[in-house]
VORO-870517 format. One record per residue: residue in three letters; residue number from 1; x, y, z of N, C-alpha, C in turn. Coordinates in nm, 2 decimals. Example, Ala and Ser with C-alpha at 12.3 -4.5 7.8 and 13.67 -1.06 7.14 Angstrom:
2
ALA,1,1.32,-0.57,0.78,1.23,-0.45,0.78,1.32,-0.33,0.78
SER,2,1.28,-0.22,0.71,1.37,-0.11,0.71,1.29,0.00,0.79
% end
This chain:
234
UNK,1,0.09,-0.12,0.00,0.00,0.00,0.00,0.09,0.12,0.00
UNK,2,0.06,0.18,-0.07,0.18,0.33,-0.11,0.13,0.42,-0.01
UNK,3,0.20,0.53,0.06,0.21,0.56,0.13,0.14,0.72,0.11
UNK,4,0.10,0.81,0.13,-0.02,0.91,0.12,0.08,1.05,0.11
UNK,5,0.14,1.11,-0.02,0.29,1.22,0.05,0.17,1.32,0.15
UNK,6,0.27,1.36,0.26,0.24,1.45,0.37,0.33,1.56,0.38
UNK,7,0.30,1.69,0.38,0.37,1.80,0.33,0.43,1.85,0.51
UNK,8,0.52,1.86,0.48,0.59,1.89,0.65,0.59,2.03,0.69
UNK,9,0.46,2.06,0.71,0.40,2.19,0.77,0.36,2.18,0.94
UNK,10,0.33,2.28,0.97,0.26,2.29,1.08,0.11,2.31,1.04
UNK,11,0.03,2.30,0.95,-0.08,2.33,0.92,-0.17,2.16,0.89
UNK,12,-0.03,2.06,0.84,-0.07,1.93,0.79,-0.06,1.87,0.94
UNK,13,0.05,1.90,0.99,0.04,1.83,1.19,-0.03,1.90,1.26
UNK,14,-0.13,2.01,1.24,-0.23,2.03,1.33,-0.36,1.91,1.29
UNK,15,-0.34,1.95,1.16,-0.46,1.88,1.10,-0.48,1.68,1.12
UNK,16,-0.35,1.64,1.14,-0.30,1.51,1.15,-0.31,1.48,1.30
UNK,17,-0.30,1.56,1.42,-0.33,1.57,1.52,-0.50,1.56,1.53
UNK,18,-0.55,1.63,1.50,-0.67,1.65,1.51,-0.74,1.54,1.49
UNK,19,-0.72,1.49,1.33,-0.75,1.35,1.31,-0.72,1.21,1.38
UNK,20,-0.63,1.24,1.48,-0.57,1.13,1.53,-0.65,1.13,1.70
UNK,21,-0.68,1.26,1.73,-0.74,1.29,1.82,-0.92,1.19,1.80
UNK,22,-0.95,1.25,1.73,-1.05,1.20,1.66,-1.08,1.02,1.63
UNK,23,-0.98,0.99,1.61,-0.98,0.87,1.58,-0.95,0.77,1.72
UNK,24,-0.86,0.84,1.83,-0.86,0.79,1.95,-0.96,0.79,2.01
UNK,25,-1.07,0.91,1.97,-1.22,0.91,2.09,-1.31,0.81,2.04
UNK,26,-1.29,0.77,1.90,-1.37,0.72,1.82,-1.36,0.57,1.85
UNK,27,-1.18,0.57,1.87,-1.17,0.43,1.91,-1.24,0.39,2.09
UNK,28,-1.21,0.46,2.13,-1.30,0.46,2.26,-1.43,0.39,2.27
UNK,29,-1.53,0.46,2.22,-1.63,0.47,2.20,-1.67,0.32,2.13
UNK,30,-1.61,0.26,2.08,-1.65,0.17,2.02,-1.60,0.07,2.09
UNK,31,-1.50,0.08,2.14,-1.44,-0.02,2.26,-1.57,-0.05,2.39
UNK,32,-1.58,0.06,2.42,-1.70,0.08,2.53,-1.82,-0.01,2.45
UNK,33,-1.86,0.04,2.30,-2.02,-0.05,2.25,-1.98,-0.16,2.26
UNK,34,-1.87,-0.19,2.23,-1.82,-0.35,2.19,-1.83,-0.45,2.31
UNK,35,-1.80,-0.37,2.44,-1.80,-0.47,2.59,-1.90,-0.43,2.61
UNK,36,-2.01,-0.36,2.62,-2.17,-0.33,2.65,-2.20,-0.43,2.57
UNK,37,-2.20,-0.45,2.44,-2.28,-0.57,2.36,-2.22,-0.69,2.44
UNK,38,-2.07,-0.72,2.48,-2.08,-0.88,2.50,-2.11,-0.87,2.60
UNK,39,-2.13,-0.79,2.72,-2.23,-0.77,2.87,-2.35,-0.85,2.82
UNK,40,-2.41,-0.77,2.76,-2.55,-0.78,2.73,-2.54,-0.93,2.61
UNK,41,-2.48,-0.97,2.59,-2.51,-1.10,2.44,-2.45,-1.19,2.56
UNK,42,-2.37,-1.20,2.67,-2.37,-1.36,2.76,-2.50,-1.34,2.84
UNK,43,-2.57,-1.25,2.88,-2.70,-1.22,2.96,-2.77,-1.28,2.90
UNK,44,-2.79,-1.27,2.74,-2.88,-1.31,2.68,-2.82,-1.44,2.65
UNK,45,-2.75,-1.51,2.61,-2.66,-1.60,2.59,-2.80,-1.72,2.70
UNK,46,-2.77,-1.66,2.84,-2.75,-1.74,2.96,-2.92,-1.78,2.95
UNK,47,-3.02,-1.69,2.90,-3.12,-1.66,2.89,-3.18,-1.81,2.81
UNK,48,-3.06,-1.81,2.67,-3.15,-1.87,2.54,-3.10,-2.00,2.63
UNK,49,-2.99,-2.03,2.69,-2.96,-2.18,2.71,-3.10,-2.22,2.84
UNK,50,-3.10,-2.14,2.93,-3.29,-2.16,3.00,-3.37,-2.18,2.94
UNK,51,-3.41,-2.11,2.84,-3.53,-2.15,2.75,-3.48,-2.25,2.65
UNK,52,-3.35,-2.26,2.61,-3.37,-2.41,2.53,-3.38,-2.53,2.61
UNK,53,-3.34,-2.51,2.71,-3.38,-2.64,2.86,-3.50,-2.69,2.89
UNK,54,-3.57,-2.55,2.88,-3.71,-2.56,2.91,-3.79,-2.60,2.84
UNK,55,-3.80,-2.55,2.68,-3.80,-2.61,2.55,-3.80,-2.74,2.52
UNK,56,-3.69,-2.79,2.56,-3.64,-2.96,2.51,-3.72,-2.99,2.62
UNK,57,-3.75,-2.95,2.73,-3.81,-3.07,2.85,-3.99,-3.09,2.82
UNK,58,-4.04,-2.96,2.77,-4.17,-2.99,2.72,-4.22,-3.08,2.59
UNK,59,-4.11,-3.05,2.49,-4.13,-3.10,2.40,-4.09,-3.26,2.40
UNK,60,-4.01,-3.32,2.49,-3.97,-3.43,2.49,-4.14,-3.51,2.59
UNK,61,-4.19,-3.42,2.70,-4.24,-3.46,2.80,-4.41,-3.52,2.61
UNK,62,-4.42,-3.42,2.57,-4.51,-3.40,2.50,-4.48,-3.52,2.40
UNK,63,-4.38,-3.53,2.34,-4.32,-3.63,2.25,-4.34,-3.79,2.31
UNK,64,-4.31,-3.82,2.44,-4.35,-3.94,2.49,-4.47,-3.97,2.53
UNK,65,-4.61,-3.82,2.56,-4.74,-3.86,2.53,-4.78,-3.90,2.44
UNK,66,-4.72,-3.85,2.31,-4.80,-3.84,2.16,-4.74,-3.99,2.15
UNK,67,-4.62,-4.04,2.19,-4.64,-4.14,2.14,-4.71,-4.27,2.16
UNK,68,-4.74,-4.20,2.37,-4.83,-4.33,2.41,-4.97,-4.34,2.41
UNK,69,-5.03,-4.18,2.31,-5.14,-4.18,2.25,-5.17,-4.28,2.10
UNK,70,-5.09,-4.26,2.04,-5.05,-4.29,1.97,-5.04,-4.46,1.94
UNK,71,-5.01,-4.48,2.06,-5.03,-4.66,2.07,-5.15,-4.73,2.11
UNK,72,-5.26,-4.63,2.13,-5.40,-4.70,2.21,-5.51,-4.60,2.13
UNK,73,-5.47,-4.55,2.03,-5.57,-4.45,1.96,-5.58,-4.46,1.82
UNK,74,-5.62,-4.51,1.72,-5.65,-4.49,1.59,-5.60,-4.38,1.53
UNK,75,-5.46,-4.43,1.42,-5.42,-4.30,1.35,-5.54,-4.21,1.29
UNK,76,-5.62,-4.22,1.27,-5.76,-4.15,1.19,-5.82,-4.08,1.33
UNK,77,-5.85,-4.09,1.42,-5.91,-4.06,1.54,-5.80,-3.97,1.64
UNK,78,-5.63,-3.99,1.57,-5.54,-3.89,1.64,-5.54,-3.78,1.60
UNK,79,-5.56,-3.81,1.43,-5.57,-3.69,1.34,-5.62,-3.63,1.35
UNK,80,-5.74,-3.67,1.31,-5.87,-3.60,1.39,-5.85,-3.50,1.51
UNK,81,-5.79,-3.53,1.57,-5.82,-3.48,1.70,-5.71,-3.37,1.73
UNK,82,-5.59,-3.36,1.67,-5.46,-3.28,1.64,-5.54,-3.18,1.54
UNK,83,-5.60,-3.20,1.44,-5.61,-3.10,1.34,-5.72,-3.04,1.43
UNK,84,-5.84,-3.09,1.47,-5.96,-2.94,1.52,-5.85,-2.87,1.63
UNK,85,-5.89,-2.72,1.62,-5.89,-2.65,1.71,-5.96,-2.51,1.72
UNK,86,-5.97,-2.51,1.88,-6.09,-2.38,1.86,-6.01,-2.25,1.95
UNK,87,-5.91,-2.23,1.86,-5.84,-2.09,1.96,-5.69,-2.06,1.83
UNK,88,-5.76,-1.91,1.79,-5.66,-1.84,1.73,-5.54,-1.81,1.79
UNK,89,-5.44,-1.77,1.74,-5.33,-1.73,1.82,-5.25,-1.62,1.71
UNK,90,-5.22,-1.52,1.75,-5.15,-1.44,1.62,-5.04,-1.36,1.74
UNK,91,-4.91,-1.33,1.63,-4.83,-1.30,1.68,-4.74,-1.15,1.66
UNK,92,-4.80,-1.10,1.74,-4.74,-0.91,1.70,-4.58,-0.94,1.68
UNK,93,-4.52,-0.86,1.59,-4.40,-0.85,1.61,-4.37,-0.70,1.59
UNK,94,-4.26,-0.68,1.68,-4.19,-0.54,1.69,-4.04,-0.57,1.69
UNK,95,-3.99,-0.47,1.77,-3.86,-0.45,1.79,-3.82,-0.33,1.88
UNK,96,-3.68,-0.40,1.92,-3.66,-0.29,2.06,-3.44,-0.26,1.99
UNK,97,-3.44,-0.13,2.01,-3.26,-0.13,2.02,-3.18,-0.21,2.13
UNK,98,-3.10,-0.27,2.11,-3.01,-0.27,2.25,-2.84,-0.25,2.15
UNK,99,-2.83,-0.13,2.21,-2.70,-0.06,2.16,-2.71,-0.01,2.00
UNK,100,-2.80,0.05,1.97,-2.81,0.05,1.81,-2.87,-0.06,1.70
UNK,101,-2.84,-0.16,1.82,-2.90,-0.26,1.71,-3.05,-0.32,1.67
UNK,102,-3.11,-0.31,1.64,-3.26,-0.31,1.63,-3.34,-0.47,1.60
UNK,103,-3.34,-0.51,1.76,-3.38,-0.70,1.73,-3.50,-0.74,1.78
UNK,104,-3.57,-0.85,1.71,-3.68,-0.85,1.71,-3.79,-0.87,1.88
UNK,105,-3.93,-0.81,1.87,-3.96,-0.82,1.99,-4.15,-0.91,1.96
UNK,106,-4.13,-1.03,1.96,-4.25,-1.12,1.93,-4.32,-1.13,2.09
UNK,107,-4.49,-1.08,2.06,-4.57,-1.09,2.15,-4.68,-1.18,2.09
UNK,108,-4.74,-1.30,2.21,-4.86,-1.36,2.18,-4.93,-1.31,2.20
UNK,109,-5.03,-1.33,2.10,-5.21,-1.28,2.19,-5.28,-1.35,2.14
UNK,110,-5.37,-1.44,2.20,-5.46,-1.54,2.17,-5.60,-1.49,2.19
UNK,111,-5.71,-1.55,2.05,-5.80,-1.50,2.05,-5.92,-1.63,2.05
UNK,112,-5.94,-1.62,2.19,-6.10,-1.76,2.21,-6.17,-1.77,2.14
UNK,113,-6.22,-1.89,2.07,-6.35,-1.88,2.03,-6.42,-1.94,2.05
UNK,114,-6.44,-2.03,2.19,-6.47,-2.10,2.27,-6.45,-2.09,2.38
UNK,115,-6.53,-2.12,2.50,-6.48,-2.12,2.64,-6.40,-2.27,2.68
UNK,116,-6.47,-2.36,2.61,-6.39,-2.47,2.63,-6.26,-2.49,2.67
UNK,117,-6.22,-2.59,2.73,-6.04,-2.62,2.70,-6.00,-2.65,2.57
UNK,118,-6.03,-2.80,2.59,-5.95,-2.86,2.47,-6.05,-2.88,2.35
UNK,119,-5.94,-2.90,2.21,-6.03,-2.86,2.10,-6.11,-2.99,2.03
UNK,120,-6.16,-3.14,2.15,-6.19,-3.23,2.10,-6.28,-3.26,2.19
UNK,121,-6.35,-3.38,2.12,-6.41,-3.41,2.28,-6.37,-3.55,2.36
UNK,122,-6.37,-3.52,2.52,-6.25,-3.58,2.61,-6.31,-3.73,2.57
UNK,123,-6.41,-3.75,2.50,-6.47,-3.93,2.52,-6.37,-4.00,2.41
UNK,124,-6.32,-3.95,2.32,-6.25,-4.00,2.21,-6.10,-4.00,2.22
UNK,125,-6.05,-3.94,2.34,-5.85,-3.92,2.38,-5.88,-3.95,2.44
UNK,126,-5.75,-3.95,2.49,-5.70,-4.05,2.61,-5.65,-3.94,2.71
UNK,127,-5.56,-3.98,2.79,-5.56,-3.89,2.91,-5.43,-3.82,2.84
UNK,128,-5.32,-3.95,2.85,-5.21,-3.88,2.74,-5.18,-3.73,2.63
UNK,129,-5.28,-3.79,2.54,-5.29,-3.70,2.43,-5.34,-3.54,2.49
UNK,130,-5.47,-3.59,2.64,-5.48,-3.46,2.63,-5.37,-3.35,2.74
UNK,131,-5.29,-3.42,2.82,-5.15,-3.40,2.86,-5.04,-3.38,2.76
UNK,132,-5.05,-3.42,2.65,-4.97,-3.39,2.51,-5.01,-3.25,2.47
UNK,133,-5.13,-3.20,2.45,-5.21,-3.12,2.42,-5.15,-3.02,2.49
UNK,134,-5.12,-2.97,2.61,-5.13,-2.93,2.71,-4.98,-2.92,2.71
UNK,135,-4.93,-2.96,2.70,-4.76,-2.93,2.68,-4.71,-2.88,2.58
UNK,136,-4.80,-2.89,2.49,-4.77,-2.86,2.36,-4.82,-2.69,2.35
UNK,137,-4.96,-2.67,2.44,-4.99,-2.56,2.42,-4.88,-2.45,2.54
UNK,138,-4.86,-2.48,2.64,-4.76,-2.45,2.74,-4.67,-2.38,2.67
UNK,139,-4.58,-2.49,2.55,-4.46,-2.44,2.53,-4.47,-2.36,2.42
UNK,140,-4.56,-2.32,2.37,-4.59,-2.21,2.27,-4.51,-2.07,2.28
UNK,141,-4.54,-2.05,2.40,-4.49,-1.87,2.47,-4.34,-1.92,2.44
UNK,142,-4.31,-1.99,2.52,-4.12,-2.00,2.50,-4.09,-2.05,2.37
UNK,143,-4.18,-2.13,2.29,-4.09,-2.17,2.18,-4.09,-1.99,2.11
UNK,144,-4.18,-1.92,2.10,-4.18,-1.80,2.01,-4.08,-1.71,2.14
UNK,145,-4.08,-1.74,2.23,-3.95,-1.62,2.33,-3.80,-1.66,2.28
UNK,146,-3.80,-1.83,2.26,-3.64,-1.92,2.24,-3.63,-1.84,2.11
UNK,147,-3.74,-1.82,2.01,-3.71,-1.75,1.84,-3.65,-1.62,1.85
UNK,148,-3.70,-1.59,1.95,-3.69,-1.40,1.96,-3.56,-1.38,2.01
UNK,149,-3.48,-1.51,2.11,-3.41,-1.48,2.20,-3.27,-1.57,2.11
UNK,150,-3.30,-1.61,2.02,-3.22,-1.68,1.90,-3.16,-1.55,1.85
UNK,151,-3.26,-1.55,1.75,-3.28,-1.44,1.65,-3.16,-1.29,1.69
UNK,152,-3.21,-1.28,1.85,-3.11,-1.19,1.90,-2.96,-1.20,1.90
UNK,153,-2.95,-1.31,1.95,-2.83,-1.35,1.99,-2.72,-1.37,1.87
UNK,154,-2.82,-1.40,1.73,-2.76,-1.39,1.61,-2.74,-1.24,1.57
UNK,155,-2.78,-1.17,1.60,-2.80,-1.03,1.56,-2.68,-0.95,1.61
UNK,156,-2.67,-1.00,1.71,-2.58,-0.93,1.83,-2.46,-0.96,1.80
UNK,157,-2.42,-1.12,1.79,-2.32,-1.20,1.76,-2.23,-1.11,1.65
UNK,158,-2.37,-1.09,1.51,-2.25,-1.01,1.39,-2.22,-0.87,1.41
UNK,159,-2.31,-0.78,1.52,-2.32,-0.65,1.53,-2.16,-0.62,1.63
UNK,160,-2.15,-0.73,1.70,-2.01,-0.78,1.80,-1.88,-0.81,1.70
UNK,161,-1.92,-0.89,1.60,-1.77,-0.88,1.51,-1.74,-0.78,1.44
UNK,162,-1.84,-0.69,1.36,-1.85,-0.55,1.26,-1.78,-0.50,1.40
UNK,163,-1.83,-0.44,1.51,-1.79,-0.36,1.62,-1.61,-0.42,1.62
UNK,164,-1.59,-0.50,1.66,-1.45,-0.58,1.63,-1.36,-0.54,1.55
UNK,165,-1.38,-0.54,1.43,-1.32,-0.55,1.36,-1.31,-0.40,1.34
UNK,166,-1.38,-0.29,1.35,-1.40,-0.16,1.35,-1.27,-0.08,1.48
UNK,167,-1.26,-0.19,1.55,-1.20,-0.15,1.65,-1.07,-0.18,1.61
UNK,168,-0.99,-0.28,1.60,-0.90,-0.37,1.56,-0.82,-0.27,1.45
UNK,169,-0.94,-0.22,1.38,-0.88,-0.13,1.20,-0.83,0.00,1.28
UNK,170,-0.93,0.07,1.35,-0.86,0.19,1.46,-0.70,0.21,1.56
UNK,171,-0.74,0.06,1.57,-0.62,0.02,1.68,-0.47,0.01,1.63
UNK,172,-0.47,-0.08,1.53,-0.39,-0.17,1.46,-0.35,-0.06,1.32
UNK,173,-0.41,-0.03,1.24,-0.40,0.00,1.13,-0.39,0.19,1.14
UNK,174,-0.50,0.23,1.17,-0.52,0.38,1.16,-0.45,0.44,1.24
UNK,175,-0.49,0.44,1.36,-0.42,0.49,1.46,-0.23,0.49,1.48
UNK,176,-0.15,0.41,1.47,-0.04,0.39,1.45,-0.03,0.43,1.32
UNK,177,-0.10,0.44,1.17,-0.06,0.53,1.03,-0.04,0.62,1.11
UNK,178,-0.15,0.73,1.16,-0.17,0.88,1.21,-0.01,0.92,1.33
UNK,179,0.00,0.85,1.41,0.11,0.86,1.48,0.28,0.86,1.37
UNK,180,0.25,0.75,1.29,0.36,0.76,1.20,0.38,0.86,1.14
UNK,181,0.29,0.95,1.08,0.30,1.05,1.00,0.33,1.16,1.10
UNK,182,0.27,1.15,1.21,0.28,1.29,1.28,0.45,1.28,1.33
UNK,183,0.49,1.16,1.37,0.63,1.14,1.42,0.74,1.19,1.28
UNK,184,0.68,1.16,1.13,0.76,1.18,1.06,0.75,1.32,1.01
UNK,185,0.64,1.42,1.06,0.61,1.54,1.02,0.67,1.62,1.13
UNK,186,0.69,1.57,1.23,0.75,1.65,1.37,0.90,1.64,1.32
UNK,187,0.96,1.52,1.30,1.12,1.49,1.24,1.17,1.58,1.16
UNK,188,1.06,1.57,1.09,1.13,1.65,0.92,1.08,1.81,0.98
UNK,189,1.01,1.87,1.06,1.02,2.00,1.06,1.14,2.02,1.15
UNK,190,1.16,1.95,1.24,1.32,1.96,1.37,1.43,1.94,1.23
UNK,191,1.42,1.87,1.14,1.56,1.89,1.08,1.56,2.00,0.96
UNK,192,1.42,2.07,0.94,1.43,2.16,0.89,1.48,2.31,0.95
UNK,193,1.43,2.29,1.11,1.45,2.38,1.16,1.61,2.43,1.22
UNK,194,1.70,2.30,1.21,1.85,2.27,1.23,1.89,2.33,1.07
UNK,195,1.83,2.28,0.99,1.92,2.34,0.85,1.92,2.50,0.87
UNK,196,1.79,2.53,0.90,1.76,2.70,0.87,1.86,2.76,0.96
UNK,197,1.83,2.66,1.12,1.94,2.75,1.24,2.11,2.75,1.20
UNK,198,2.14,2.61,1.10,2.29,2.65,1.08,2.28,2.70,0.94
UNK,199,2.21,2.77,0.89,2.25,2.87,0.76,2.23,3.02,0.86
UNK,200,2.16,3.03,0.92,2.12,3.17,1.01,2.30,3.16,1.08
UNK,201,2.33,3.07,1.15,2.42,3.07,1.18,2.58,3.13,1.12
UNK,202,2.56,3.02,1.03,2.66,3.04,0.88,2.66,3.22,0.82
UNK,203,2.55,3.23,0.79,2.51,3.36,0.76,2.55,3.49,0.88
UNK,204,2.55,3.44,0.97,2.60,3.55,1.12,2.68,3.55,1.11
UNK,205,2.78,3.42,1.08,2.95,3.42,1.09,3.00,3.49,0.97
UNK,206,2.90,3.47,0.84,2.98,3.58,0.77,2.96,3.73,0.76
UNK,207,2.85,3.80,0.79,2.87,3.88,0.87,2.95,3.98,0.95
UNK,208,2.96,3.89,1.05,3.07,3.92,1.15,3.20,3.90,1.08
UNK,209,3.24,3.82,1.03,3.37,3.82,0.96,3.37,3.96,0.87
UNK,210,3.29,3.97,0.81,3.32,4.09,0.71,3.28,4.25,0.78
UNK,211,3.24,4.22,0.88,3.22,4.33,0.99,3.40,4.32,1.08
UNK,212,3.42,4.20,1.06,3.57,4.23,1.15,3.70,4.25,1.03
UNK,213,3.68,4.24,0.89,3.72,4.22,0.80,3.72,4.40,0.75
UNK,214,3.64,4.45,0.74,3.59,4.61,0.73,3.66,4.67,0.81
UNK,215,3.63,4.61,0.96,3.72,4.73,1.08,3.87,4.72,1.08
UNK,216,3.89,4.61,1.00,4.06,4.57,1.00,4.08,4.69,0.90
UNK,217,4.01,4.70,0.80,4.06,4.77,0.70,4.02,4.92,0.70
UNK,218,3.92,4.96,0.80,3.92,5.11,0.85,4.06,5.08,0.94
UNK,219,4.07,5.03,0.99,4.20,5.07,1.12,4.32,5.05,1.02
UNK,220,4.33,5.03,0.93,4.47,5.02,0.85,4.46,5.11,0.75
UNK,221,4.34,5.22,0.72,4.32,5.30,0.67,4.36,5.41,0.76
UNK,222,4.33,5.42,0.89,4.37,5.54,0.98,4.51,5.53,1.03
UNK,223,4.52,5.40,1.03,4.67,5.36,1.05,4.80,5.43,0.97
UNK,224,4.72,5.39,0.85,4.80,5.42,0.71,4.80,5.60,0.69
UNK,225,4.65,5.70,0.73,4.64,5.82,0.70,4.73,5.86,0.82
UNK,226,4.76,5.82,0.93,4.85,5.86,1.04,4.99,5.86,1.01
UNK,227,5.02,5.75,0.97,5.21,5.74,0.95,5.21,5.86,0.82
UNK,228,5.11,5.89,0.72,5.11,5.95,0.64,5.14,6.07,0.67
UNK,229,5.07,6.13,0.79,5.10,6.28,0.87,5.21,6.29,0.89
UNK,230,5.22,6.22,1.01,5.37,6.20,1.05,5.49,6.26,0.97
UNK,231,5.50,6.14,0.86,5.63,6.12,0.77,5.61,6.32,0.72
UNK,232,5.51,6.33,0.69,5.50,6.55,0.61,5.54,6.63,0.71
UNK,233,5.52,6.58,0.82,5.56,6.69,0.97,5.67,6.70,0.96
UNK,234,5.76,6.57,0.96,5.89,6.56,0.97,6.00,6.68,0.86
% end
């Protein structure tokens, strides 16, 4: 990668300061989102592994009903009895930030259309199936909280590496350019300022030589107009 020329002023190292200023608050700041997200993504982390526990234990509890309905009930008469139902269920979805990032927020709301419980009638199931039923309906709320609480966790996961890597490029790459340049912009004006001080210098010494060079030659001029008297007097 070729290197950007930088003009060795005081106007390019204010401006290179400034940017670098800029880019350290910047790195900050993103350091701070970056540990607030993984705060908050093991919280939630700890969250999804509860509800997948909770999840697996209904669905398994539910899975070994269906199956022991299943063994004393007519496939035609299970069916039956799985497909009627008398209760809508619809599911709002929103969304909430957490740190900028905008992840999903799923609410149930179930709409009766019956007073009843279950959606069959109890003379045709077994006790099982309707304990199957009932587990099944249970785990409804958490299977759509584990989605929401997935969903998140993926969200967060990539919003955690973009943050990452955003930081890394600041850290690593930009920040240390901006220092290089300013170190090589500070250099090159100190060796500028040594060249000018030893020509200022150079320049004084001749000068002064030709100021001591002048008075030699007035004083050898009054020198010379004196013996000149002299010698006529005589």
């Amino acid at each position: 990668m070729a290197k950007a020329a930088v003009s060795p002023n005081r106007m390019e190292l204010m401006r290179l300061k400034k940017e670098l200023n800029t880019a350290r608050r910047g790195h900050k700041m993103l350091k701070d989102k970056r540990d607030e997200l993984m705060r908050q993504f093991m919280d939630i982390i700890r969250d999804n592994q509860r509800l997948r526990k909770e999840v697996d234990v209904r669905l398994n509890k539910a899975s070994e009903g269906m199956a022991l309905a299943a063994a004393v009930m007519s496939p035609e008469t299970l069916q039956e009895a799985l497909l009627l139902s008398q209760e809508k269920r619809t599911v709002d979805v929103g969304e909430k930030a957490i740190m900028g990032v905008h992840v999903p927020q799923f609410e149930l709301s179930d709409q009766q259309i019956t007073n009843t419980g279950l959606a069959y009638g109890l003379a045709q199931t077994t006790e099982d199936l309707d304990q199957t039923v009932d587990e099944l309906v249970a785990a409804v709320p958490d299977l759509l909280e584990l989605a929401q609480v997935e969903k998140t966790v993926q969200m967060l996961a990539s919003e955690i590496e973009k943050t990452r890597r955003r930081v890394n490029s600041l850290e690593y790459v930009m920040i240390p350019a901006l220092e290089r340049q300013i170190h090589s912009i500070i250099m090159k004006m100190e060796e500028n300022e040594r060249g000018n001080l030893t020509r200022l210098m150079k320049v004084k010494d001749m000068i002064i030589q030709r100021e001591i060079l002048a008075r030699r030659e007035a004083d050898a001029q009054v020198a010379s107009e004196c013996s000149g008297g002299s010698a006529s007097t005589n």
